[in-house]
N, C-alpha and C positions, 0 to 999 in steps of 0.2 A: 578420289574417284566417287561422283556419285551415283545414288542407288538409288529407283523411283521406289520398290520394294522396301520396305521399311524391314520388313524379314532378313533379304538379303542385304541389309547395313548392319544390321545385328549378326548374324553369320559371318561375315568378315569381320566386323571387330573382337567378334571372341574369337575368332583363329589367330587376328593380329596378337592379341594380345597373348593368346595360347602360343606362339612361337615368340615373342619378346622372353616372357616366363621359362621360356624352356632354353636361351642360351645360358652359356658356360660360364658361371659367375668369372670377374677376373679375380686373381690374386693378388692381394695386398702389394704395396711396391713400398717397404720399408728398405730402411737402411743397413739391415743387417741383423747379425744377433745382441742381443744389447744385455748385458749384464745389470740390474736392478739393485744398487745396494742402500742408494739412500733415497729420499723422497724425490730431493732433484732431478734424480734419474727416471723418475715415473712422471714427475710432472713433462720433464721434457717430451717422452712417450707421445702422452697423451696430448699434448701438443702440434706433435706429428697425425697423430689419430684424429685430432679435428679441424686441422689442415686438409684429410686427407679425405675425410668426410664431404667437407664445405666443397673442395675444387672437383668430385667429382660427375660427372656431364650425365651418366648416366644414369645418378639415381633419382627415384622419385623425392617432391617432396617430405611427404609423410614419411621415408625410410632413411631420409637425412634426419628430420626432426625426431625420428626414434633412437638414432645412433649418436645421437647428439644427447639426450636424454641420458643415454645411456654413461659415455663419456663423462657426462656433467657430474652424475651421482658419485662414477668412479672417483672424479677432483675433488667432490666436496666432501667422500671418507677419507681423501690424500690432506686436505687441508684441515680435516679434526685430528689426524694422525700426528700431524706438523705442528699443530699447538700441543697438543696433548705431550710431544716430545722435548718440546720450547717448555712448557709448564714443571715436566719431571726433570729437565736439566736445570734448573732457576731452583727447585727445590731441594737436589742433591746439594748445589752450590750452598744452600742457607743452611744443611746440614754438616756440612764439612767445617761451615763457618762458626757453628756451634759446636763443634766438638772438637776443634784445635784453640777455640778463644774461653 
């Protein structure tokens, strides 16, 4: 709709935007409760998580690109977790190996 008023285009798009801002976030649509016991289990999560980020319609750029940010930092203490656990398991092994041989 346009506006010869340069005022009234700026007055309508701060209301627009002031009622976008003001609907009712949705809630997450996960699969359930999910029990976390090994990293697999988080990875798959978060997999869901940026699935779930990526497909949806109504977010902004920038608040994809922050939750993604976000998500990303989460995977990459998941995946120094995962070696770091790969590392201590390979060492118990070299220690069992030395005190049975």
């Amino acid at each position: 709709m346009p506006y010869r008023d340069p005022g009234d285009r700026r007055a309508f798009d701060r209301e627009r935007r002031r009622r976008e801002r003001a609907q009712p976030a949705r809630p997450l649509a996960l699969a359930g409760p999910v029990r976390l016991r090994v990293a697999a289990d988080v990875e798959a999560v978060l997999a869901e998580a940026v699935e779930l980020v990526r497909s949806d319609p109504k977010a902004r750029g920038i608040d994809k690109a922050r939750a993604l940010a976000y998500v990303g930092s989460v995977a990459l203490r998941l995946i120094e977790a995962h070696d770091l656990a790969a590392r201590l398991e390979a060492l118990e092994h070299v220690l069992e190996l030395r005190s049975t041989g």
